[in-house]
C-alpha positions as CSV (number, residue, x, y, z in Angstrom):
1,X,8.3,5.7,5.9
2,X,6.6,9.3,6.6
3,X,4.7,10.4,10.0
4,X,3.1,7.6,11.6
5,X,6.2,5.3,11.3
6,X,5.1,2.1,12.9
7,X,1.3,1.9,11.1
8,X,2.8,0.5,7.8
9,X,6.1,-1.7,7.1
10,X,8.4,-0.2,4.6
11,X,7.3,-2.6,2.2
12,X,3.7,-2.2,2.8
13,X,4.1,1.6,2.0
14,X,6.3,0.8,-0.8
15,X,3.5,-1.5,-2.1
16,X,0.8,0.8,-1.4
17,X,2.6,3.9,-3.1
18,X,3.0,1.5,-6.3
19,X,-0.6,0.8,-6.4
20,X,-1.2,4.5,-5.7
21,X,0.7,5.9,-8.7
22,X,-1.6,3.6,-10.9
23,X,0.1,0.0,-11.3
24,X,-1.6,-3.0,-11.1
25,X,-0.9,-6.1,-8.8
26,X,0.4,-8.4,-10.7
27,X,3.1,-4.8,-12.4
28,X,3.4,-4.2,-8.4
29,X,4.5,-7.8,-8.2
30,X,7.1,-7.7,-11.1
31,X,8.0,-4.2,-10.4
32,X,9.3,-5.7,-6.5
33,X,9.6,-9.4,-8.0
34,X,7.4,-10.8,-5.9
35,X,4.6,-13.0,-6.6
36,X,0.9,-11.5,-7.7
37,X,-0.3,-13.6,-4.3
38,X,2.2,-11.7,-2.6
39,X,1.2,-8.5,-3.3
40,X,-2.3,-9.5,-2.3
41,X,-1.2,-10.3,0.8
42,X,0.4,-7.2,1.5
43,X,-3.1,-5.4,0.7
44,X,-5.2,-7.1,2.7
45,X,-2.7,-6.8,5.6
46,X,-2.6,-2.5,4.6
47,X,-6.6,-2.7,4.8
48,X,-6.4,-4.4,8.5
49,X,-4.1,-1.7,9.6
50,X,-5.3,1.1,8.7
51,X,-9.1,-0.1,9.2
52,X,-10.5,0.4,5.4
53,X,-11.9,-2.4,3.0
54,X,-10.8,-0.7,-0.5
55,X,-8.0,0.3,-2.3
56,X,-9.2,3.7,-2.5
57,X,-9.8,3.8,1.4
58,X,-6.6,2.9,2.1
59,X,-5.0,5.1,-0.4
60,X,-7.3,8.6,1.1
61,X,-6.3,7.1,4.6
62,X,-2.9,6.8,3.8
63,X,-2.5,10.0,2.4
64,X,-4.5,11.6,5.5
65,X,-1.8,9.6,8.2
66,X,0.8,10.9,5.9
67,X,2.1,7.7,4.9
68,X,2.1,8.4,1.1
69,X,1.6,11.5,-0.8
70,X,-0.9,10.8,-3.2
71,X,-0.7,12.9,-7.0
């Protein structure tokens, strides 16, 4: 992980970063073989930690923390 270390797991970001360059859930979910419901999951759990209801929001906030680099 990048700057704030303990915001995101290393999953979450890895999720996040996949959704971020432009893949869908259910290609986030095959890309890490995980279930679609999985991948969900793991979004609604990045919204409640970094305090934003939408992909985008999370994506701008993420890239503002330094989490992800967004391109």
């Amino acid at each position: 992980m990048r700057g704030t270390g303990a915001i995101l797991t290393p999953r979450q970001v890895q999720v996040l970063e996949l959704v971020g360059a432009g893949l869908s859930y259910k290609q986030v979910a095959v890309r890490l073989n995980l279930g679609h419901g999985t991948i969900k999951n793991h979004m609604q759990h990045i919204y409640g930690r970094l305090g934003v209801r939408t992909r985008i929001e999370a994506l701008l906030e993420a890239h503002r923390l330094k989490i992800i680099k967004v391109y």
